[in-house]
N, C-alpha and C positions, 0 to 999 in steps of 0.2 A: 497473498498475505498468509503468513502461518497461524494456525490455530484456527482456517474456516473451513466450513464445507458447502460444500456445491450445491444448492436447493434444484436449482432449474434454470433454464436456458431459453431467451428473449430476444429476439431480432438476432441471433446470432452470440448475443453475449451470455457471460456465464454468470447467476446471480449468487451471491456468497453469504455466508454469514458467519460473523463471526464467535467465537466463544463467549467473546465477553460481552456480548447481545442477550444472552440469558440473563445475565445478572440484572442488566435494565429491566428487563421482561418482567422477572419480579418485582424488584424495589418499584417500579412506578405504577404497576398493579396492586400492591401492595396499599403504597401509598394514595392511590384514586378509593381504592374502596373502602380504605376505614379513615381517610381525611375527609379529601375533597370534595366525593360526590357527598356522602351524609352532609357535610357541611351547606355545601350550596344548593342540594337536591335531598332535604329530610325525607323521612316518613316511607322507605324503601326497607325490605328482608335485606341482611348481609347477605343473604346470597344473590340477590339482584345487584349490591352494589358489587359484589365482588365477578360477576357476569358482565357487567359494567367496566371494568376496570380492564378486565382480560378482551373484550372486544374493540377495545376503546386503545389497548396498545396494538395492538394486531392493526389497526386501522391508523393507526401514526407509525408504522412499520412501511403499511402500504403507500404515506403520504412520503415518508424520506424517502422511500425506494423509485416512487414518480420523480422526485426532486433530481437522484442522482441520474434515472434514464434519460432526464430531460436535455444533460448536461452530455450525454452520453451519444442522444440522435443528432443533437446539434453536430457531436466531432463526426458524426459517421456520414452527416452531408457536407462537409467540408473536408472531408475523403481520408480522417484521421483516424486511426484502427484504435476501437475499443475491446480491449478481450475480457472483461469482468468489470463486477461492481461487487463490492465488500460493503455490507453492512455492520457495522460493529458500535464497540463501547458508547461512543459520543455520537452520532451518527454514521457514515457513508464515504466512501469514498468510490471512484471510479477508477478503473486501470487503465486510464491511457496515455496509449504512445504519443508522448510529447517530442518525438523527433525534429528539428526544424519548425518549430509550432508557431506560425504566424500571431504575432497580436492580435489581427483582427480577429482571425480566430478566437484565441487563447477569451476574448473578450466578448465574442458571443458567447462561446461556452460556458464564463462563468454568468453570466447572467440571466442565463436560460432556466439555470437551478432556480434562482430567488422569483423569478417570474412565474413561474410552474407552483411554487407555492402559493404564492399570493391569488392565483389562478383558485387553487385548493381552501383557500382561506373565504373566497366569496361563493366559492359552493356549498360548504361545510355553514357560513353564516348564514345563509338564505335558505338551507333544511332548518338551521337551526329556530328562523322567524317562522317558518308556514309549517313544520308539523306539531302537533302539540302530544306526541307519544312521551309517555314517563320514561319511558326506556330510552328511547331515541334522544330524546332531547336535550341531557345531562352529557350524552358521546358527542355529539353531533358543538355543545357550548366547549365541551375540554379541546375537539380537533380543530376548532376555527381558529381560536386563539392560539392554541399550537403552530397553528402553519401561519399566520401571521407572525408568530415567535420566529419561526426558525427563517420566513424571509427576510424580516427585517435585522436580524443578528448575521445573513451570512451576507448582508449588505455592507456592513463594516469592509471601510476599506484597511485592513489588515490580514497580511496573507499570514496563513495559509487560505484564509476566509474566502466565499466566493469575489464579493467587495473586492476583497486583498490581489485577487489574480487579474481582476479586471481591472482595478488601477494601473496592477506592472505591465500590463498591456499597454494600458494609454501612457503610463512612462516609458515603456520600451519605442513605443511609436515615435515618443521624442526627443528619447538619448539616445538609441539605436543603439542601445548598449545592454543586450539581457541584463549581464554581470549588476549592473547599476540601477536598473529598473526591479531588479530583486529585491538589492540589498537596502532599497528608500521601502518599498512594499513590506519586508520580513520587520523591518523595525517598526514601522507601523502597530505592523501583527504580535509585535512584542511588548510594545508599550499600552496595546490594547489587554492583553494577556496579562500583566502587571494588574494592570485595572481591576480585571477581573479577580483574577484573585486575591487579591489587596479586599474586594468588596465579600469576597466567600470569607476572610479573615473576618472583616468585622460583625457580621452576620453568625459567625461560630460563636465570638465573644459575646453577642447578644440572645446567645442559646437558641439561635435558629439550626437545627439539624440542614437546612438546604442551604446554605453556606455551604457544604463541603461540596455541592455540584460546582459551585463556584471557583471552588477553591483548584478543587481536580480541572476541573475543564481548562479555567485559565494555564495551571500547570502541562497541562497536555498540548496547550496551542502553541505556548512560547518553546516547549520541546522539540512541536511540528514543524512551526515557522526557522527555528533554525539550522535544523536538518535540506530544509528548504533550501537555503542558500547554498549548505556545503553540498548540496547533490548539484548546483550550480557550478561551482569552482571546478567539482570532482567529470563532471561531463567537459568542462572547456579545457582539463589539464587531459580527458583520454579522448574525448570524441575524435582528436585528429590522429591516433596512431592505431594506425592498421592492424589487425588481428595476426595479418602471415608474419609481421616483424616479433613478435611474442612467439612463433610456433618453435614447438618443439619435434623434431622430426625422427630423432632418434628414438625407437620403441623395440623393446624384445615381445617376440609372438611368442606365446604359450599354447600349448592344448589344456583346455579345459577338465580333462581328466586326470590331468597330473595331481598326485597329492601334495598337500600344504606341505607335509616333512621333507619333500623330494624337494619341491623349488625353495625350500630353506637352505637345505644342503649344497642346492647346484650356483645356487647366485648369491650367498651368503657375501660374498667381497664387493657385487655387484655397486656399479654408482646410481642406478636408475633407481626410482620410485616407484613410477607408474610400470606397467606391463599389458600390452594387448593381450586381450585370452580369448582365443577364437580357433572357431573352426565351422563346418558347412553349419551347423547348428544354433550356432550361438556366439554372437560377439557380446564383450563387457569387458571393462577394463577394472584394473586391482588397483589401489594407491595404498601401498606398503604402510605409507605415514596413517593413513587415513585408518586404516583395521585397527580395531578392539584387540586386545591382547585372548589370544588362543593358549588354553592351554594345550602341554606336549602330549599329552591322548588325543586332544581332540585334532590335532597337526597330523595324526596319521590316519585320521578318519577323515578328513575333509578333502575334496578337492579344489580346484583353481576357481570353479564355476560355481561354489555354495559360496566363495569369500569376496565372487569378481560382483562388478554392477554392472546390471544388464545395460547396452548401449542405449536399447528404447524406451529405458525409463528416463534418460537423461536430454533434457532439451539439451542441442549442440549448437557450437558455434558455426555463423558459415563465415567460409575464408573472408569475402569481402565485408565483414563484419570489423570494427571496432574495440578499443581497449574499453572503454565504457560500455559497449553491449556486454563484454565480459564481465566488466564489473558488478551488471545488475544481473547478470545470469549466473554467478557465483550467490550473492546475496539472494536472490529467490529460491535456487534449487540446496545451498546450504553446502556447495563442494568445493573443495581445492582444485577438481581438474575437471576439466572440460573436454570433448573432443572436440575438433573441427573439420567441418565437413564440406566436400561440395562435392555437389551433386549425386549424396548419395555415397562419395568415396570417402573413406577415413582419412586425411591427412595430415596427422599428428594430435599431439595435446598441447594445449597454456594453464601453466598452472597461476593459483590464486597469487600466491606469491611474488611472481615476476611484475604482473599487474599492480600489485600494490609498492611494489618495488621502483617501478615507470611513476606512478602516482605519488609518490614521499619526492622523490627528487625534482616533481614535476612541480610540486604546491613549495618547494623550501628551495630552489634555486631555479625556479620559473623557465625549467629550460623547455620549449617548445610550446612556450606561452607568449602572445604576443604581449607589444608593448603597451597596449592601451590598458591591460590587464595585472598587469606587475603590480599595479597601487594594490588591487583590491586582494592578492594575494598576499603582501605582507601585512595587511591590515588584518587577516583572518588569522 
């Protein structure tokens, strides 16, 4: 996910966080220490409460982060590859490879999260009855009810929500139709999202300042939820076309030393975009489209290999890969072009283009889409 960075790394996965994780950090430290705890826990220094506040998110930090590993050991004993967890704005997300993803699965996994809370919710209540610390006490009442919050809210059956996935499971188990077992789940997840923000509206108008959690959040699920589906459509229009039918096999080799003015002048008629730039040293390829505009001083001071992208920064395709692994390995790494590879050997590029090219003719004239499938694409 863009905009995190990499804290550390747990059973093999990579834990994340995201930017917009700070901003919570505050506003609800913020708001624990000059609301909540004075309110419910007087007779404390600001600086106790505000020690309070900052300990007390740190530790519903720790409590989402159990939430999502939880969801996360589940896939990895049902042998489904998890490469990260993202912490961010409104919670957590996990990165896993949904390939082929079984219901049964799909339905452990969501329920493993909201279980793991509630787990958290009667350990947090039972420090909270038997110790009697001023300090302890007031962390220990904000996390019970928290993690009680967040089981019983991702229990909603509306997806994107845990609920939401675990339902499309036990629909998918009885349509045997992902497509359909989505698209009853994401409406769910949308009309529960109305709700919510419908109730963050009236809560504004009632000059509650926590309305607008309301109001956001809701707006952010019904965003979620229907990206949801269309990542649905968009994997059942590419998951069946082979990545070698997309390749492009035609590539001019460059040495890397050449200057920018030189390969302007020499290929200036040229039809190609991309360009291999290699030699024993260093492979990376150029995408002409893709460069920032150079000016003509700095065109005779640069060479091929200050303009090219190193090959091993670039996750690559492998041949027996997919239009839709394409498609999320363009959107993750942010490029028009890809290499493809096996075993090590470069054999050619697919650009962003072609793919979305397959995909526009795939969703508007359902070609290489079965028939049971047709409804739900003119319906989108």
């Amino acid at each position: 996910m863009r905009g995190s960075i990499t804290l550390f790394r747990i059973f093999g996965i990579d834990i994340k966080l995201h930017l917009s994780w700070w901003l919570v950090f505050v506003l609800i430290s913020w708001s624990l220490a000059t609301s909540f705890f004075p309110h419910y826990f007087p007779g404390q220094q600001n600086t106790i409460y505000w020690l309070m506040g900052i300990v007390s998110v740190l530790l519903l930090f720790v409590s989402v982060l159990l939430h999502e590993l939880s969801h996360s050991l589940v896939a990895r004993s049902r042998k489904i590859k998890v490469e990260s967890i993202t912490l961010f704005f409104f919670g957590g997300v996990a990165g896993i490879n949904d390939e082929d993803l079984k219901p049964s699965s799909e339905f452990l996994m969501a329920v493993a999260g909201p279980l793991f809370s509630l787990l958290l919710f009667a350990i947090f209540y039972g420090l909270y009855l038997i110790n009697g610390s001023s300090f302890w006490t007031p962390i220990t009442y904000y996390l019970y009810q928290m993690n009680l919050i967040l089981a019983l809210f991702n229990l909603i059956p509306g997806y994107p929500l845990d609920g939401g996935r675990a339902f499309r499971a036990l629909l998918f188990m009885h349509y045997k139709d992902i497509k359909k077992a989505t698209k009853i789940a994401v409406l769910g997840g949308r009309i529960f999202a109305l709700l919510l923000a419908l109730f963050g509206i009236l809560t504004v108008v009632n000059r509650q300042a926590s309305g607008l959690w309301f109001l956001f959040l809701g707006g952010f699920l019904y965003y979620i939820a229907g990206l949801s589906y269309e990542q649905v459509l968009v994997k059942d229009a590419l998951g069946s076309i082979p990545v070698r039918t997309l390749l492009t096999k035609k590539f001019v080799k460059l040495d890397p030393s050449m200057r920018f003015s030189d390969f302007l002048q020499k290929y200036l008629d040229a039809d190609e975009e991309v360009f291999l730039v290699q030699n024993k040293s260093f492979s990376g390829m150029m995408d002409i489209k893709g460069l920032n505009p150079i000016p003509q001083r700095m065109q005779r001071l640069l060479n091929l290999k200050q303009v090219s992208i190193p090959l091993s920064t670039i996750t690559p395709l492998q041949i027996n890969e997919t239009a839709f692994n394409a498609y999320q390995k363009f959107s993750a790494q942010n490029v028009d072009i890809l290499p493809v590879m096996q075993k090590g050997v470069l054999l050619g590029f697919v650009a962003r283009r072609r793919v979305m090219h397959r995909l526009i003719w795939s969703l508007k004239y359902s070609i290489g889409v079965g028939k049971q499938n047709k409804k739900l694409l003119v319906e989108l």
